[in-house]
C-alpha positions as CSV (number, residue, x, y, z in Angstrom):
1,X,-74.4,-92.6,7.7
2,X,-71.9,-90.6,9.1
3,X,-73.3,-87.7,11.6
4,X,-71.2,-84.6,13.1
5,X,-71.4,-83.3,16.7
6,X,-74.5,-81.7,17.0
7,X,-72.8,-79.9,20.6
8,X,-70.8,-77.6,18.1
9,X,-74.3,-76.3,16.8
10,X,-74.7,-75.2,20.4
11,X,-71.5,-72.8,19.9
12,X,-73.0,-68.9,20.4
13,X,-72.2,-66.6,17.1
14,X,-68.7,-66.8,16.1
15,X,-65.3,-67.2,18.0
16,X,-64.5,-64.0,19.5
17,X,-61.4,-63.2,17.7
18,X,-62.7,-64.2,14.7
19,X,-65.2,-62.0,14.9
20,X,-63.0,-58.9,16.1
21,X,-61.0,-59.7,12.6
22,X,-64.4,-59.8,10.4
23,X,-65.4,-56.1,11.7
24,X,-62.3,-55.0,11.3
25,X,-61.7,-56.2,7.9
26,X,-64.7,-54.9,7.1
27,X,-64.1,-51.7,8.4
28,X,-61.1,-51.7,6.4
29,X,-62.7,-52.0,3.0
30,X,-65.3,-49.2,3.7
31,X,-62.0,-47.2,4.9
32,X,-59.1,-47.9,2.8
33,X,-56.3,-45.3,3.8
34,X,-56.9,-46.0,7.6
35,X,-54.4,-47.6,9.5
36,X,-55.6,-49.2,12.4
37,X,-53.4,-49.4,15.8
38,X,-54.3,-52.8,17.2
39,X,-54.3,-53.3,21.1
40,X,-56.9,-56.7,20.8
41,X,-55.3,-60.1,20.2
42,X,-52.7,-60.4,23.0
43,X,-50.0,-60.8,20.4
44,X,-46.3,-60.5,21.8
45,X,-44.4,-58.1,19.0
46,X,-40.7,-58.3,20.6
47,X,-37.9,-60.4,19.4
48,X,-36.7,-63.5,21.4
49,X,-34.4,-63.0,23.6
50,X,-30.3,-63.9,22.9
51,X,-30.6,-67.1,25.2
52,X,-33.7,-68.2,23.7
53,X,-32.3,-67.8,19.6
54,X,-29.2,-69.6,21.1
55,X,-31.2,-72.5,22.2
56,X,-33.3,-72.5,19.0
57,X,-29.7,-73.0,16.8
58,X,-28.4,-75.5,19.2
59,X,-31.2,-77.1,18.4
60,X,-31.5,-76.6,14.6
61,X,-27.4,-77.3,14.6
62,X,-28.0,-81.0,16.0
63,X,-30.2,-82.2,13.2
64,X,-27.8,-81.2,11.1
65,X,-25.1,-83.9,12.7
66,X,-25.8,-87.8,12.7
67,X,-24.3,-88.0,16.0
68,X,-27.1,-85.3,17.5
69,X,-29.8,-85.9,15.5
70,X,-33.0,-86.6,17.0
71,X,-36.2,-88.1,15.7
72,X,-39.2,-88.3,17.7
73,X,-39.5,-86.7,21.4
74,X,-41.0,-88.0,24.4
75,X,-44.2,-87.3,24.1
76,X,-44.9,-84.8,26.7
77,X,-41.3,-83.6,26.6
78,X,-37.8,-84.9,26.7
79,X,-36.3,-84.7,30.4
80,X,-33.7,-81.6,30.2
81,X,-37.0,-79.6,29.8
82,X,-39.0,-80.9,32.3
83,X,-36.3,-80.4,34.5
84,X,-35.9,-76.9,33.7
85,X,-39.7,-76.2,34.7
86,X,-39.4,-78.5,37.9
87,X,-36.5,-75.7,38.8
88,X,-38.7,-72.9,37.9
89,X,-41.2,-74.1,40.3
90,X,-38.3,-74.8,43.1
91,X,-37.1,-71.0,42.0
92,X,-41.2,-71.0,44.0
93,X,-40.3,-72.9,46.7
94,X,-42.2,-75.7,44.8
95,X,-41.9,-79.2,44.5
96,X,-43.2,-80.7,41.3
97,X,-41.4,-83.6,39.8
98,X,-40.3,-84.3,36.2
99,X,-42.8,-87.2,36.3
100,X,-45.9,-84.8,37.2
101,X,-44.7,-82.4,34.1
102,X,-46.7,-82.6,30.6
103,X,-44.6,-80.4,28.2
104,X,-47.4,-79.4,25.0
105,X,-47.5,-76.7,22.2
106,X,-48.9,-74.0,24.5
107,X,-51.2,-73.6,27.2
108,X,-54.0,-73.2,24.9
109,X,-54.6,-76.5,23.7
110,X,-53.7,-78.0,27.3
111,X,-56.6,-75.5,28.3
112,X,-59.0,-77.4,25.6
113,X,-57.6,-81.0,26.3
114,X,-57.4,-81.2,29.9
115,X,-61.4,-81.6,30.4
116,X,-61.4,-84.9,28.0
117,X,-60.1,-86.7,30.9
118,X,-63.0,-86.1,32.7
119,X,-66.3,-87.6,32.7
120,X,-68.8,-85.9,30.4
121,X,-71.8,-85.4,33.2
122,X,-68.8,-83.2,35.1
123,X,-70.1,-80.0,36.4
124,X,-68.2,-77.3,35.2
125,X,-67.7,-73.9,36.9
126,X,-65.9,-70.7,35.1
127,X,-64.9,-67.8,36.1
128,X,-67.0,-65.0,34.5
129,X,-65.6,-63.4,32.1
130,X,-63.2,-65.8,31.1
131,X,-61.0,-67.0,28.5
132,X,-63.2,-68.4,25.8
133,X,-61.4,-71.6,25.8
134,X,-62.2,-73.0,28.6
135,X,-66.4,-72.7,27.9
136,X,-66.1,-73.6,24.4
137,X,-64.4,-76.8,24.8
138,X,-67.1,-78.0,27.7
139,X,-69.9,-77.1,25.4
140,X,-68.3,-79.1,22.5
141,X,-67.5,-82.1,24.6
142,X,-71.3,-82.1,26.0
143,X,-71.0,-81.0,29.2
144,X,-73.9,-78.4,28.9
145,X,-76.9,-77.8,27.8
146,X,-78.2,-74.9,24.7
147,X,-77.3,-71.8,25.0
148,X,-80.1,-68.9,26.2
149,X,-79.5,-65.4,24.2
150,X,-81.8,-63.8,27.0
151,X,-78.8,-64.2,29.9
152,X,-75.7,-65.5,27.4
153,X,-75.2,-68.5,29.5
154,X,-75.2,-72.3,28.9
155,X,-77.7,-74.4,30.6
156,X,-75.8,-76.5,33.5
157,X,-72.7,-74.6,33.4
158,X,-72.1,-73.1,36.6
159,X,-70.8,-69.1,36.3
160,X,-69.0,-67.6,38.6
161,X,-69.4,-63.5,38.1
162,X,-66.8,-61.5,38.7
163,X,-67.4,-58.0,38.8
164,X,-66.4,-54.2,40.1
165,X,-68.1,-55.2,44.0
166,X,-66.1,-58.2,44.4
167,X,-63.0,-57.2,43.2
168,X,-63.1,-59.2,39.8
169,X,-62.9,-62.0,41.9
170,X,-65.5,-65.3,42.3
171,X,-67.6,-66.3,45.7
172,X,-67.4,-70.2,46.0
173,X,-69.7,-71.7,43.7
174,X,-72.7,-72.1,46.2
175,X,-73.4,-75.8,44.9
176,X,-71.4,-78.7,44.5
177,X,-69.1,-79.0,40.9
178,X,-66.8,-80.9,39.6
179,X,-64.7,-78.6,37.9
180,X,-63.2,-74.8,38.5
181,X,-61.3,-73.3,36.2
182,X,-59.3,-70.3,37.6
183,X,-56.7,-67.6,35.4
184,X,-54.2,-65.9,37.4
185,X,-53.7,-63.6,36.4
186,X,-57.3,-63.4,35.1
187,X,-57.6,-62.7,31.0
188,X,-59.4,-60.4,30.0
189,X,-59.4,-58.4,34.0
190,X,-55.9,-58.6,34.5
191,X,-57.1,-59.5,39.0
192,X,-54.8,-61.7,40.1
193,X,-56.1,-64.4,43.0
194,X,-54.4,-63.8,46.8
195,X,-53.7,-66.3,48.9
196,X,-56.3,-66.7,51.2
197,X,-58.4,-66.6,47.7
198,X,-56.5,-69.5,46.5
199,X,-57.0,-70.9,50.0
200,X,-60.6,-70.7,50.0
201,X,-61.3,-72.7,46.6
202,X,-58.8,-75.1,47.7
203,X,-60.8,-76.0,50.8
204,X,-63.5,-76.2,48.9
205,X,-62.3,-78.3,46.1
206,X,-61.0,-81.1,48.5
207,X,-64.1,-80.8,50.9
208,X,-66.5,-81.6,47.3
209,X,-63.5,-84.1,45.6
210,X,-63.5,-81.0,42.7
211,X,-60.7,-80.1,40.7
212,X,-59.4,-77.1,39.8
213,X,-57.8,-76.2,36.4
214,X,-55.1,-73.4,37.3
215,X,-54.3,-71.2,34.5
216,X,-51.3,-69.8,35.4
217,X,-50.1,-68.2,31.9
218,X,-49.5,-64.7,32.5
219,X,-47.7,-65.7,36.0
220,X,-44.5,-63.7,34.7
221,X,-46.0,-60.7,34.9
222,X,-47.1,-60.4,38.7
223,X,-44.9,-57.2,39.9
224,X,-46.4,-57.9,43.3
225,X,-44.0,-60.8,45.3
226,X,-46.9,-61.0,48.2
227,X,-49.1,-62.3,45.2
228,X,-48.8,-66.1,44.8
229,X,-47.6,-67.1,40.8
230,X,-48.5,-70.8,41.6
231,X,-51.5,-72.8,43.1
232,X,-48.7,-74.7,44.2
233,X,-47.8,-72.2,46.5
234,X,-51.1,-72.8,48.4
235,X,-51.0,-76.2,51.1
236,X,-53.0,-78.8,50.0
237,X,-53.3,-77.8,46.0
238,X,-51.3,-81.0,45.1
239,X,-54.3,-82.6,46.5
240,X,-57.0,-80.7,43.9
241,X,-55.6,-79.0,41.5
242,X,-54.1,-79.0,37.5
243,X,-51.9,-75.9,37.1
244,X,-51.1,-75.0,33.2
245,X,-48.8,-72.5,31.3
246,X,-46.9,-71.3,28.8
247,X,-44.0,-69.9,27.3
248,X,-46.2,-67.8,25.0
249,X,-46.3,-64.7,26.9
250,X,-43.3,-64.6,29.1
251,X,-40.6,-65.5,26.6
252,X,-42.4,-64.2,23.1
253,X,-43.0,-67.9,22.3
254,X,-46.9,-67.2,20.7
255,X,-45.5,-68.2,17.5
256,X,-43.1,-70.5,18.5
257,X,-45.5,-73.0,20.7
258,X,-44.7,-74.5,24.0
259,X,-46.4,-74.9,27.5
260,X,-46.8,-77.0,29.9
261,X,-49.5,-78.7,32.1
262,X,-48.5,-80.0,36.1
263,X,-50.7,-83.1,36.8
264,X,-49.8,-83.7,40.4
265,X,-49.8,-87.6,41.7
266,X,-51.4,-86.3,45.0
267,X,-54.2,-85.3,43.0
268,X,-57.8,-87.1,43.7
269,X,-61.3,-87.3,42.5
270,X,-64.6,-88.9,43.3
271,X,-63.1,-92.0,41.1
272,X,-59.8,-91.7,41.1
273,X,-57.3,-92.1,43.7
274,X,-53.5,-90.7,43.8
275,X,-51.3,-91.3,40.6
276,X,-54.8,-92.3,38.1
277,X,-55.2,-88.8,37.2
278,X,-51.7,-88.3,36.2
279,X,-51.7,-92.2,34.1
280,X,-55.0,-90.9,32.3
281,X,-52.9,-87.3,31.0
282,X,-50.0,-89.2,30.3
283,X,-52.0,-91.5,28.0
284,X,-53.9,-88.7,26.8
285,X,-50.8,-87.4,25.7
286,X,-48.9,-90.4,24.5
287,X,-51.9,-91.2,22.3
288,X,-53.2,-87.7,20.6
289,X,-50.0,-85.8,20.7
290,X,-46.0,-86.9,19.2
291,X,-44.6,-84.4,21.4
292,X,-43.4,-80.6,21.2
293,X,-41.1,-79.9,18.9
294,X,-37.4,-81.0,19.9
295,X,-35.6,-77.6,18.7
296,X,-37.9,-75.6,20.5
297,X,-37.7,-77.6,23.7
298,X,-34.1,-76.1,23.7
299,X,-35.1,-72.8,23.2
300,X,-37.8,-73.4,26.2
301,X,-34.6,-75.1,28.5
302,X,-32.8,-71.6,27.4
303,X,-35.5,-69.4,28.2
304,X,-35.4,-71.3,32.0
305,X,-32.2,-70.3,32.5
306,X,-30.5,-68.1,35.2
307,X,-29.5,-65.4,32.1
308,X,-33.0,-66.5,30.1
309,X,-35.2,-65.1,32.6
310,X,-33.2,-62.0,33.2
311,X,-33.9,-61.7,29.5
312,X,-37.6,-63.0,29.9
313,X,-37.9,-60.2,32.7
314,X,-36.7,-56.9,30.7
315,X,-39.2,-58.3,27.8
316,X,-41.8,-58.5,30.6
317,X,-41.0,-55.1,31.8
318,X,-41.2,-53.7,28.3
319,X,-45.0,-54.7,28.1
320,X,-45.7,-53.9,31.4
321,X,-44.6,-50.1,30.7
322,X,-46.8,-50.6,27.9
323,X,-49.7,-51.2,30.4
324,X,-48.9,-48.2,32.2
325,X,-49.3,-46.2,29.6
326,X,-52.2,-47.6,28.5
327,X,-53.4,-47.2,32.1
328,X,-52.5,-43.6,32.6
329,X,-53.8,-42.5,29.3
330,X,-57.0,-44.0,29.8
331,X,-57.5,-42.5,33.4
332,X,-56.8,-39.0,32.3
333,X,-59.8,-38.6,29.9
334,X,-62.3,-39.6,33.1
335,X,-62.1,-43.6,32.1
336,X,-62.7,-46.3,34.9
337,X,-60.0,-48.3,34.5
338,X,-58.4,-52.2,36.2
339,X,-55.8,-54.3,35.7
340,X,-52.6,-53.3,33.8
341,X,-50.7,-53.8,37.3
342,X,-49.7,-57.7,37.5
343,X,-51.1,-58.6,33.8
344,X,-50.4,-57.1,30.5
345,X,-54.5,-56.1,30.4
346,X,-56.1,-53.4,31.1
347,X,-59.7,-53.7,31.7
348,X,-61.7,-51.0,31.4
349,X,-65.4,-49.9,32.0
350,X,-67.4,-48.9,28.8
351,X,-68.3,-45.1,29.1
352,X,-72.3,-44.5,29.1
353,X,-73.4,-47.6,30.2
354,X,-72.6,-48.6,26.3
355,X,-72.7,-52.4,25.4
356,X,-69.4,-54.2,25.0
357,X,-69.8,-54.2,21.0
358,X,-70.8,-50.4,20.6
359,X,-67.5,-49.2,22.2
360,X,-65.5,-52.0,19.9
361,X,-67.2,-49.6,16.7
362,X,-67.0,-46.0,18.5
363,X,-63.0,-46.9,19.3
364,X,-62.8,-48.2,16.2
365,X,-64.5,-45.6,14.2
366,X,-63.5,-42.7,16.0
367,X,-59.8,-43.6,17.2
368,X,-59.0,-46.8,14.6
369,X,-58.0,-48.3,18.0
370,X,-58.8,-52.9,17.9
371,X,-59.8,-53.6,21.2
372,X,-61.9,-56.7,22.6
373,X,-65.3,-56.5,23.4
374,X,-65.6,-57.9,27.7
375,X,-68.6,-59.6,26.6
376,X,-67.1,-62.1,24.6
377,X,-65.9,-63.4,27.4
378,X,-68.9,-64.2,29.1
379,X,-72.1,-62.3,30.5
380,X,-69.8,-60.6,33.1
381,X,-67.6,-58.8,30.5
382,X,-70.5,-57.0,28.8
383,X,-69.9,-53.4,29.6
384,X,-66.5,-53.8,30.0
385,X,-63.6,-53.9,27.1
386,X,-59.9,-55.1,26.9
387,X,-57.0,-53.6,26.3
388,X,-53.7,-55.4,25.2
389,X,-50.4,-54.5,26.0
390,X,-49.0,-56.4,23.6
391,X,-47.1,-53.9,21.1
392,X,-44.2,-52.2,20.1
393,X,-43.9,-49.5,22.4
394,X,-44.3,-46.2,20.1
395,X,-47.0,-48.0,18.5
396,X,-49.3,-48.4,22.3
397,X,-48.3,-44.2,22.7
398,X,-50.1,-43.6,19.4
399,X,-53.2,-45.5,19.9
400,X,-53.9,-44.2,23.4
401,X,-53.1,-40.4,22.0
402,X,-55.4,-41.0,19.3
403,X,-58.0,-42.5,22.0
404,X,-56.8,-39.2,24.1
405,X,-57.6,-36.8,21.0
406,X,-60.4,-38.3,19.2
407,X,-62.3,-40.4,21.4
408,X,-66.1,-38.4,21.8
409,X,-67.0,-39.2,25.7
């Protein structure tokens, strides 16, 4: 008799976007002539860039030609893109070698897969709130026990609050795990991790034979150049920690698919000494994925370019003007509001003491604003709420004069 996972029956309630889209529809049928303004999903809006829709022809135009086409790819990406994203990370002042970079269809999945190379008793610490992704995939692999409605945590899952007093930033776990995963930039808070932050985890990670999982996705969008955009930047991280990211956000590519995930051959654990880790993700690779797609490779190689990230930088500055808006709208009606400085979040406190949820109707009912409710990304978030950048500019002024106007504080 065949049987199914019994860990996905340990999911809580729905997947948060998922959910976001259910009310909303639903608040669409009730209101038919309402058109909603959506700041929610961080969906880029902006065409690709020239250099990027160049690449993307090149590569359409040589599977029209027998003498260019190309069947299958390598399966964690053909060399001329891998050593585009090595020289984005010398661009750094990184070293990280063609051979320790595992091209994918986005940061996303990588975020899911990476943990499979892990043994399943692996204690797992998150940053809280965080990216559902990364406590999901845990639960469905095993890795923890039910889930308890009274605090909205998973038994033996290790949370790691961040919160107004320290900054939206973790302390060290206080026991011993296995496995950290960090975003910087953090989504949904939009905090990005310092140095001696970095440092800190680091020197804990080696000192316990942890790894940490580095989600570095929204990297593009740190204005500050004292703020580090890789782990890698940190001594020693080659020694503890996977870094992952993704075209998705800093060249429009959400659509399009493509990331990458930096397994470094310096990297240890309890079991595993230097070069294992980086055999067992190569395998992992070579035997559940046939590669990214070879046209879009060339528009990622494009998008690496000396004139691709010029281009990648004015679409970056066009949402992070939308985050300044967002930022200065929101402050001027008395709202406590983070982020929106180095991410394309902002991150604001729910008026009232109201629950996460409750705001998501009020904004919606009262402004037809989509936001995301903090608490769907973990216990943390509750009485917080996301806003997205993501947008056509005219379209973010709107929503936060509606929110301005209508919005009953």
């Amino acid at each position: 008799m065949a049987r199914t996972n019994s860990n996905y029956d340990k999911l809580a309630a729905g997947y948060l976007f998922p959910e976001i889209t259910r009310r909303t529809d639903l608040f669409l049928e009730n209101n038919p002539d309402v058109t909603l303004m959506k700041l929610g999903i961080g969906n880029t809006t902006e065409p690709l860039t020239p250099s990027v829709i160049r690449g993307l022809h090149e590569g359409v135009d040589r599977l029209a030609h027998v003498e260019t086409y190309t069947g299958y790819t390598v399966n964690y990406g053909d060399v001329p893109i891998r050593k585009a994203i090595s020289g984005y990370y010398q661009k750094l002042g990184v070293t990280a070698d063609i051979n320790e970079i595992f091209v994918s269809d986005g940061a996303k999945p990588d975020s899911g897969n990476i943990q499979s190379i892990f043994c399943t008793d692996s204690i797992v610490a998150v940053q809280d709130p965080a990216y559902p992704v990364y406590v999901d995939t845990n639960v469905i692999a095993g890795r923890t026990g039910a889930f308890i409605p009274e605090t909205r945590q998973y038994e033996r899952m290790v949370y790691m609050p961040c919160h107004e007093e320290n900054g939206f930033f973790p302390a060290l776990p206080e026991q011993k795990v296995d496995l950290i995963y960090i975003c910087s930039p953090n989504n949904p808070t939009g905090t990005v991790a310092t140095r001696s932050q970095l440092e800190a985890f680091i020197r804990y990670a080696i000192a316990n034979k942890a790894v940490i999982v580095f989600d570095a996705a929204y990297a593009a969008f740190i204005q500050d150049p004292g703020l580090p955009r890789s782990i890698y930047e940190i001594e020693d991280a080659k020694k503890c920690a996977i870094e992952i990211n993704s075209f998705s956000k800093m060249a429009g590519f959400t659509g399009v698919r493509l990331g990458w995930t930096v397994v470094p051959m310096d990297l240890v654990t309890e079991n595993a000494a230097s070069g294992k880790v980086n055999r067992m993700w190569e395998r992992r690779m070579n035997t559940f994925f046939n590669g990214p797609s070879n046209i879009v490779q060339l528009g990622g190689i494009a998008a690496l370019s000396d004139q691709g990230q010029r281009e990648c930088r004015q679409l970056v500055d066009y949402y992070m003007n939308n985050a300044r808006i967002i930022r200065d709208g929101l402050t001027e009606i008395g709202l406590k509001v983070y982020g929106g400085k180095n991410a394309p979040y902002v991150w604001l406190k729910t008026p009232s003491q109201m629950t996460s949820w409750a705001f998501f109707d009020k904004l919606l009912e009262e402004t037809h604003v989509v936001g995301t409710p903090g608490s769907g990304f973990g216990p943390s978030g509750e009485g917080f709420f996301r806003l997205s950048a993501f947008g056509h500019t005219e379209d973010i002024s709107k929503a936060v004069r509606n929110i301005k106007e209508n919005l009953r504080l």
